[in-house]
VOGU-3710 file (C-alpha; in Angstrom, 3 decimals, decimal comma):
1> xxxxxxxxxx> -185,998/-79,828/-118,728  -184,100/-76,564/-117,743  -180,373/-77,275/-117,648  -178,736/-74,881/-115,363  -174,482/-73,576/-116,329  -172,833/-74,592/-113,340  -169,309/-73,161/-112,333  -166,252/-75,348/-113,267  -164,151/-76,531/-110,486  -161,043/-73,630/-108,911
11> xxxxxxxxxx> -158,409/-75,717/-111,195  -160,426/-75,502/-114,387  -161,127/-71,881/-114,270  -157,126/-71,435/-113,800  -156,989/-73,386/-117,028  -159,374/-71,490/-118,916  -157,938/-67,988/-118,135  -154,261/-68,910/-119,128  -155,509/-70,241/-122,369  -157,706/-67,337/-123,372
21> xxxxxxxxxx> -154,253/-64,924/-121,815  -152,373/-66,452/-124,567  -154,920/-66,580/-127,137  -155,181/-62,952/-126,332  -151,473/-61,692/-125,876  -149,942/-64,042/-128,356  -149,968/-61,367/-131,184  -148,420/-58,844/-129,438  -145,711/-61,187/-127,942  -144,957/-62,030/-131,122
31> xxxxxxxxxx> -144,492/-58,353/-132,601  -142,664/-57,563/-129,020  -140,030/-60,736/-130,458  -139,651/-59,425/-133,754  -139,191/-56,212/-132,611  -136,621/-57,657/-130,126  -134,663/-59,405/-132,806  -134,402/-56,392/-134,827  -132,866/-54,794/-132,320  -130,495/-56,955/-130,994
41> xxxxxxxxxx> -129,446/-58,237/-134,639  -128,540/-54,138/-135,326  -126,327/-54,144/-131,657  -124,412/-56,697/-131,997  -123,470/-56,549/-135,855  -120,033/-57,175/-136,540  -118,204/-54,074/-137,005  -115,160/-53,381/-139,507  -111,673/-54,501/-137,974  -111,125/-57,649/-135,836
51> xxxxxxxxxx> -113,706/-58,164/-132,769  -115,509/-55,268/-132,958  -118,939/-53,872/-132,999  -120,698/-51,523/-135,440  -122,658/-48,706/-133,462  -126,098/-48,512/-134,909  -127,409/-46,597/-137,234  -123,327/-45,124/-137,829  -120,753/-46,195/-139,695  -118,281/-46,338/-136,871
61> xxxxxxxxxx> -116,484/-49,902/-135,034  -115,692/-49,505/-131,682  -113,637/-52,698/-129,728  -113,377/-52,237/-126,156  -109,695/-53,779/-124,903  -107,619/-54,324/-122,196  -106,662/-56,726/-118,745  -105,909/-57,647/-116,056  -102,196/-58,388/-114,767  -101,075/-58,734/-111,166
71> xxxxxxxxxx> -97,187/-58,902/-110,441  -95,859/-60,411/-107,564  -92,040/-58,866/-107,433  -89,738/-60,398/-104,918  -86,597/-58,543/-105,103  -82,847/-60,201/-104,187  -81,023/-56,838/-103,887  -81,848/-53,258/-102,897  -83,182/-51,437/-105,780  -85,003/-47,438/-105,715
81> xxxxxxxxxx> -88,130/-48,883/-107,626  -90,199/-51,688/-106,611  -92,605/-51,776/-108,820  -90,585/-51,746/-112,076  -86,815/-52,620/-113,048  -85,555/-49,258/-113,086  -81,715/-49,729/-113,000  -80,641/-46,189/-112,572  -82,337/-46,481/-109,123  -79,817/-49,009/-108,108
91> xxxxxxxxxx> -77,534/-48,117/-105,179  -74,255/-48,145/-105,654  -71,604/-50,195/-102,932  -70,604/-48,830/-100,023  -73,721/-46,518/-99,447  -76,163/-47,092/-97,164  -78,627/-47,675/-99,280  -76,617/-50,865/-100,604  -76,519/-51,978/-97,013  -80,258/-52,559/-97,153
101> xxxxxxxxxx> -82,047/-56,106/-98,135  -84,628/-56,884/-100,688  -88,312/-57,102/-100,519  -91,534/-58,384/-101,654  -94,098/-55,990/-103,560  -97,695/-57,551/-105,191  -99,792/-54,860/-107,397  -101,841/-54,781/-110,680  -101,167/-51,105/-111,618  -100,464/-52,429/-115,186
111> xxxxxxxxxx> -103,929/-53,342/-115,783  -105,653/-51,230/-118,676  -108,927/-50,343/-120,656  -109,070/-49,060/-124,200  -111,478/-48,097/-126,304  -110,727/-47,860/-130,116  -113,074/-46,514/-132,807  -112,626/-46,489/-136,502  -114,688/-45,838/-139,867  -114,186/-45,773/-143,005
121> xxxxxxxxxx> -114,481/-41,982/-145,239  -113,868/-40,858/-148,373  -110,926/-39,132/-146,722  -109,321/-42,591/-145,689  -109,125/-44,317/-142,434  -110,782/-42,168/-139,118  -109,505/-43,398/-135,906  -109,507/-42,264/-132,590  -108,235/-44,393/-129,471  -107,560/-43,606/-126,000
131> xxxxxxxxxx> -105,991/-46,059/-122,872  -105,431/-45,621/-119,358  -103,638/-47,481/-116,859  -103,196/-47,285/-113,049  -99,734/-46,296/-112,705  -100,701/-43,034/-111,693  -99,604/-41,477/-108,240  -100,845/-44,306/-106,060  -103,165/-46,026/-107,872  -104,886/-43,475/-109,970
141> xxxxxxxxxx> -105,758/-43,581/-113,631  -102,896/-42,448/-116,177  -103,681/-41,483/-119,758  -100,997/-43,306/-122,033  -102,354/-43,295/-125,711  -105,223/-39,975/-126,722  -104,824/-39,145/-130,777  -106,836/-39,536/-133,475  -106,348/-40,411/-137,097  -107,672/-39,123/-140,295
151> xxxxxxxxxx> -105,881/-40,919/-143,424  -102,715/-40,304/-142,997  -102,571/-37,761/-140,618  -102,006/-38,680/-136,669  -102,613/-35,887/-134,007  -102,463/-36,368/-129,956  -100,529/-38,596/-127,281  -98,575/-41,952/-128,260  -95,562/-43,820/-129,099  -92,813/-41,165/-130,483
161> xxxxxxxxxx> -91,853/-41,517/-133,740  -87,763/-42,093/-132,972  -89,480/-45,606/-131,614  -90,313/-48,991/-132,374  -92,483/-50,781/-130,156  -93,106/-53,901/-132,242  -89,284/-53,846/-131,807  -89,383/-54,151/-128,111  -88,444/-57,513/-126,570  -90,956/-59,713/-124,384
171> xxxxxxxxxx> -89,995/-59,429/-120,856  -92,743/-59,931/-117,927  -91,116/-56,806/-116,411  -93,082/-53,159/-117,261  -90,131/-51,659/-117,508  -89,071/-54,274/-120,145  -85,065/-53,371/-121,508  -83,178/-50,461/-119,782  -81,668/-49,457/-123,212  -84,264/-49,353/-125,308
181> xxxxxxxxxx> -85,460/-46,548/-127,339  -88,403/-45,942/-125,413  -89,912/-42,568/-124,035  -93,000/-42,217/-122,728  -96,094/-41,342/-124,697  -95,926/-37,916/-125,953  -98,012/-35,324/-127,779  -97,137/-34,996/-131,721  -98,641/-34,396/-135,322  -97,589/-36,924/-137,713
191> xxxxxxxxxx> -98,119/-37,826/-141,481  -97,048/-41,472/-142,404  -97,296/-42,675/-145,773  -96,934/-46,085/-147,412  -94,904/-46,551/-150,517  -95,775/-49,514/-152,643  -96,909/-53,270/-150,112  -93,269/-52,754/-148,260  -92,884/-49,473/-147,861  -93,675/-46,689/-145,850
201> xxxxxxxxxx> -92,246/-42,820/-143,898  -93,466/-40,844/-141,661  -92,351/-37,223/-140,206  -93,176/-35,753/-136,964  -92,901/-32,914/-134,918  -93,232/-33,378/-130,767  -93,083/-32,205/-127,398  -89,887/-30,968/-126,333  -88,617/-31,567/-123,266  -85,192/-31,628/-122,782
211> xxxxxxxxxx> -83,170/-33,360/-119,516  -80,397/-30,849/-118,969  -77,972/-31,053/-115,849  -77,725/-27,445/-114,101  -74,916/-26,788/-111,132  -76,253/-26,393/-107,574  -77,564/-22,750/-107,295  -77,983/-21,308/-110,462  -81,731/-19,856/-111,391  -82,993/-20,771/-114,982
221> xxxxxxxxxx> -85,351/-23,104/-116,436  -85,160/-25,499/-119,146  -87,125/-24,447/-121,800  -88,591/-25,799/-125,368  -89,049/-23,104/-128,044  -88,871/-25,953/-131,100  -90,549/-29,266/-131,211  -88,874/-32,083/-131,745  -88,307/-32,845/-135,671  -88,406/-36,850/-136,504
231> xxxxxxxxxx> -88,794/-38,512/-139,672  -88,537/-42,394/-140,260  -88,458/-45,015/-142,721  -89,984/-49,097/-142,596  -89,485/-51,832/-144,658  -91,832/-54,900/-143,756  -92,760/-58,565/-145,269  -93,737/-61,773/-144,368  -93,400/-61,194/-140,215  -90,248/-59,064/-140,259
241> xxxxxxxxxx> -89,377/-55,614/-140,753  -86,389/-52,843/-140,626  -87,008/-49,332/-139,570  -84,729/-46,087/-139,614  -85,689/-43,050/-137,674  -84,086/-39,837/-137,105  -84,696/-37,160/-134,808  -83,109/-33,683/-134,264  -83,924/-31,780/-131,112  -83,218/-27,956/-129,228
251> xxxxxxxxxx> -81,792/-28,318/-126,463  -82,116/-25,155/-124,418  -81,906/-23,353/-121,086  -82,562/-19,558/-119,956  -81,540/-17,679/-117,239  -82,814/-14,953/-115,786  -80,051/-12,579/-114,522  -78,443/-11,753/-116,994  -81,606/-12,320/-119,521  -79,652/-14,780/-121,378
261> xxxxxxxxxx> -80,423/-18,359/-122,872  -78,120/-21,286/-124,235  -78,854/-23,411/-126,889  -77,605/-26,730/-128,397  -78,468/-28,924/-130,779  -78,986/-32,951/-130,156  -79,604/-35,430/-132,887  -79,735/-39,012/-132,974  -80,445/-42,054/-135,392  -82,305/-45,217/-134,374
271> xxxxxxxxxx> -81,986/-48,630/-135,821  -84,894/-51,161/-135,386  -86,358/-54,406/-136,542  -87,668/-57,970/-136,241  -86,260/-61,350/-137,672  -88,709/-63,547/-138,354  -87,100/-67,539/-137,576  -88,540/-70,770/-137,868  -92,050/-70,914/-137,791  -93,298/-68,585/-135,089
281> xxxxxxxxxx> -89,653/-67,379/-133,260  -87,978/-64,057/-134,037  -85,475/-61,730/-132,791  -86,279/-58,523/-131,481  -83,818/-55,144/-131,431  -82,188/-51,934/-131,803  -79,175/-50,126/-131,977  -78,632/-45,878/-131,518  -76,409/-43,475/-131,430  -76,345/-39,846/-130,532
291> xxxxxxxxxx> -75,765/-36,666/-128,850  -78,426/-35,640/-126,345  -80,725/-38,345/-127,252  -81,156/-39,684/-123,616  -84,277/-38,505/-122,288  -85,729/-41,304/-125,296  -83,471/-44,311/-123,675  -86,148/-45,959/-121,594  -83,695/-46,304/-118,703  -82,572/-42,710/-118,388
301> xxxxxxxxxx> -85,334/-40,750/-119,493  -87,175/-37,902/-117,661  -85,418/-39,317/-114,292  -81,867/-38,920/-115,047  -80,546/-35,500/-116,658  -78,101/-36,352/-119,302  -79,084/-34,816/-122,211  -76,691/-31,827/-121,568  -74,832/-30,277/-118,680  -74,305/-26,856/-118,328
311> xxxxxxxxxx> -70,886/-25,574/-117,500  -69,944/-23,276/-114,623  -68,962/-21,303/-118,335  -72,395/-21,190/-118,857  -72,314/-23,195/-122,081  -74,212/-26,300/-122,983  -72,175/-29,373/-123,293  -74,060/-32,365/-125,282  -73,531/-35,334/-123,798  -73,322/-38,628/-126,543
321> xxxxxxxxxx> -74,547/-42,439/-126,147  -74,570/-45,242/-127,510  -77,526/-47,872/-126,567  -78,375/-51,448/-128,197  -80,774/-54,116/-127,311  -81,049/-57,609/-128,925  -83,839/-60,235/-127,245  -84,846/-63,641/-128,584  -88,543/-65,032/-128,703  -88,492/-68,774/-129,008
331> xxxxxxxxxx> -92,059/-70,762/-128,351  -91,633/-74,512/-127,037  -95,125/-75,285/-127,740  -98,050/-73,621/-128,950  -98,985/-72,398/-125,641  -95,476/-72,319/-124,235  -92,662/-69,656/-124,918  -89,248/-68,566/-123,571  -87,835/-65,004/-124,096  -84,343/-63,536/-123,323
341> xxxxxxxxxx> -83,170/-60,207/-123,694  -79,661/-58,048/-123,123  -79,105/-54,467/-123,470  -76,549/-51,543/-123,175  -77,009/-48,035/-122,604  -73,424/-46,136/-122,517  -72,581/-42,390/-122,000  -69,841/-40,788/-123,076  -69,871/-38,473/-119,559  -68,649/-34,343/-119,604
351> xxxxxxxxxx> -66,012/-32,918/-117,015  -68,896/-30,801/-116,057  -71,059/-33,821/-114,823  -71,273/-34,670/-111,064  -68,863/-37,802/-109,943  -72,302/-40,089/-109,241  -73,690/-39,222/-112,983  -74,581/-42,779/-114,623  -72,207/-43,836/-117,279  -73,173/-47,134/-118,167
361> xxxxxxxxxx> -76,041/-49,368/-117,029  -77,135/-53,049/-118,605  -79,399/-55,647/-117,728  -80,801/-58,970/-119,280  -83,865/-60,473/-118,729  -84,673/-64,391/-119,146  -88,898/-65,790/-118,403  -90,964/-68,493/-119,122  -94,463/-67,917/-120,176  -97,611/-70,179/-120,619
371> xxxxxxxxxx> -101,196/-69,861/-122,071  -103,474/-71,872/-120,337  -106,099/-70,420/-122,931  -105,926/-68,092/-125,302  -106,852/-65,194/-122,977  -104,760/-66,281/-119,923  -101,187/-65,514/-119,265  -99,264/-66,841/-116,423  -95,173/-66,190/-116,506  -91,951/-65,912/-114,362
381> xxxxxxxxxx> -89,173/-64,274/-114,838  -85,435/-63,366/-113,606  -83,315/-59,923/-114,361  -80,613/-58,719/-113,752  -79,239/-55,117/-114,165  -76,356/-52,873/-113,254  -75,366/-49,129/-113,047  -71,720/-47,804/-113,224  -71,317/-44,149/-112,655  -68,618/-41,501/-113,771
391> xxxxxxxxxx> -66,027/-41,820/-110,710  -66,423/-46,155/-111,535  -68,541/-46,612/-108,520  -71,198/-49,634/-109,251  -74,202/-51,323/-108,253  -76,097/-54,785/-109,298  -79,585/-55,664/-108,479  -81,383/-59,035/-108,794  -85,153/-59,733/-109,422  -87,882/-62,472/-109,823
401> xxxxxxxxx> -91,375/-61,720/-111,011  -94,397/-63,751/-111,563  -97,366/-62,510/-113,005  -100,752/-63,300/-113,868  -102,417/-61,733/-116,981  -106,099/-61,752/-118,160  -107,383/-60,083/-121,914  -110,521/-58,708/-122,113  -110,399/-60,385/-125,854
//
């Protein structure tokens, strides 16, 4: 008897053709897995520092940084400056500026990105980092930190040298303490060196850019022939550390009928540090003093011109100040933490300065923060701050911020 093949049912030939598929394919879906592996395994391969990545097939780490922060600012007084505590913006009584309320402002202009790459070389450490944030005009991006660093040499934008910033008190506020040594990010070659585990100097030369008061009507311009000439020294163990910097500086403005320019010279030395208390508490300060040092006291700066005034003589006149900050960081819980904070900023005013010239301003700050998680911070905060100018006239401002802060890592 003939037996003739007869075609399985629909269902069964479904069956048949998956199983022969796989029979087929499953040598090349496994080489397409390995292969997969491989790749990923190289990617994500921990890199040299902290939370970062090695790029394949280099030798160089990258992490990428950064977060999120929004401040809600709900200001008691009248103050010039929204956005952050800026005390010199204060108006003073009886204008009618002073006459005006407070206000509510909500923004996230802090938030940041960085990117930070490093590698080991025979010629030491190579880094090279750069961060924006988004207090640009409006809302556009603003380049704070561009340099590289090759052992122990540092070229581009960042901190200056006369500064401390693991000095700086925690406040919720940007603007953090008026009288801090604190100027903006500038450009500057520097060489720092250790010397021994404790140890280490640095010297630097920056961009000038002196803040010199001219009378109504005269021509000239402010001008930097010299950079700015710093040199420090740090001591640091066990969570605390001391550092003395120094900075001398041309001060210097030209005219141009008759061709003629007037120089000074303004020089100032900058005490910083950190206490380590208990187990994770620790004060947090500085004290300065100098002669046309201002434009680096975070709450004069490039706003205010008191690094000099020139005299209807035509001379220079250096104006000297004293500044000092002291805050205290004391954490209730692991996740909860307190920090308070007072400074001073006083100037030793010129005859040739105008009557509304700032001679003094303070503030303190006082805030609560919490950590939800790690990541996470949510905080409130209180300030206060005050301006009192040449001819004694003052103003006070009062402020309550919240914010709401999320790392990137």
């Amino acid at each position: 008897m003939t037996m003739l093949w007869r075609r399985p049912p629909a269902p069964a030939s479904i069956v048949y053709g998956v199983l022969a598929a796989v029979l087929l394919t499953t040598p090349l879906l496994a080489q397409e897995a390995e292969e997969h592996r491989d790749l990923t395994g190289t990617f994500v391969e921990r890199g040299s520092f902290d939370k970062s990545i090695l790029i394949p097939e280099t030798s160089i780490s990258f992490l990428f940084g950064g977060y999120v922060k929004l401040d809600a600012i709900v200001d008691l007084d009248p103050i010039g400056n929204n956005e952050r505590f800026k005390v010199y913006t204060v108006p003073v009584e009886g204008t009618p500026e002073a006459a005006l309320g407070g206000g509510l402002n909500m923004h996230a202009k802090q938030s940041r990105f960085n990117l930070d790459f490093r590698s080991d070389t025979p010629k030491g450490l190579f880094r090279a980092y750069l961060e924006t944030d988004f207090y640009g005009d409006g809302t556009v991006l603003r380049l704070r930190h561009a340099y590289g660093v090759l052992g122990h040499l540092l070229a581009g934008q960042t901190w200056s040298t006369f500064m401390d910033i693991s000095a700086q008190p925690v406040t919720v506020d940007f603007e953090a303490s008026e009288p801090f040594i604190f100027v903006l990010r500038q450009a500057q070659i520097r060489w720092e060196q250790p010397i021994g585990q404790d140890w280490r100097w640095g010297v630097a030369l920056e961009q000038p850019d002196a803040q010199i008061e001219v009378p109504a009507g005269v021509v000239g311009q402010v001008r930097g022939i010299l950079p700015e000439f710093v040199a420090r020294a740090r001591f640091e163990r066990s969570g605390s550390h001391v550092q003395l910097a120094g900075i001398v500086r041309q001060l210097r403005f030209d005219t141009p009928e008759p061709a003629t320019d007037v120089t000074a010279t303004g020089w100032g030395l900058n005490l910083t540090g950190r206490l380590k208390v208990f187990a994770r508490d620790n004060f947090r300060g500085m004290v300065a003093y100098g002669r046309g040092i201002s434009r680096y006291v975070k709450g004069l700066g490039t706003s205010v011109q008191s690094d000099a005034v020139l005299t209807p003589a035509g001379d220079l006149e250096v104006i000297p100040g004293f500044n000092f900050t002291l805050g205290y960081l004391h954490y209730w819980t692991g996740s909860l933490r307190s920090g308070a904070t007072f400074g001073i900023a006083d100037l030793d005013v010129q005859p040739a300065q105008a009557d509304d010239d700032i001679a003094r301003l303070w503030s303190w700050h006082v805030n609560l923060i919490w950590s939800p998680w790690r990541l996470v911070n949510i905080a409130a905060e209180f300030m206060q701050g005050r301006r009192i100018d040449k001819d004694d006239a003052q103003g006070t401002a009062n402020r309550i911020q919240i914010a709401f802060q999320y790392k990137f890592h």
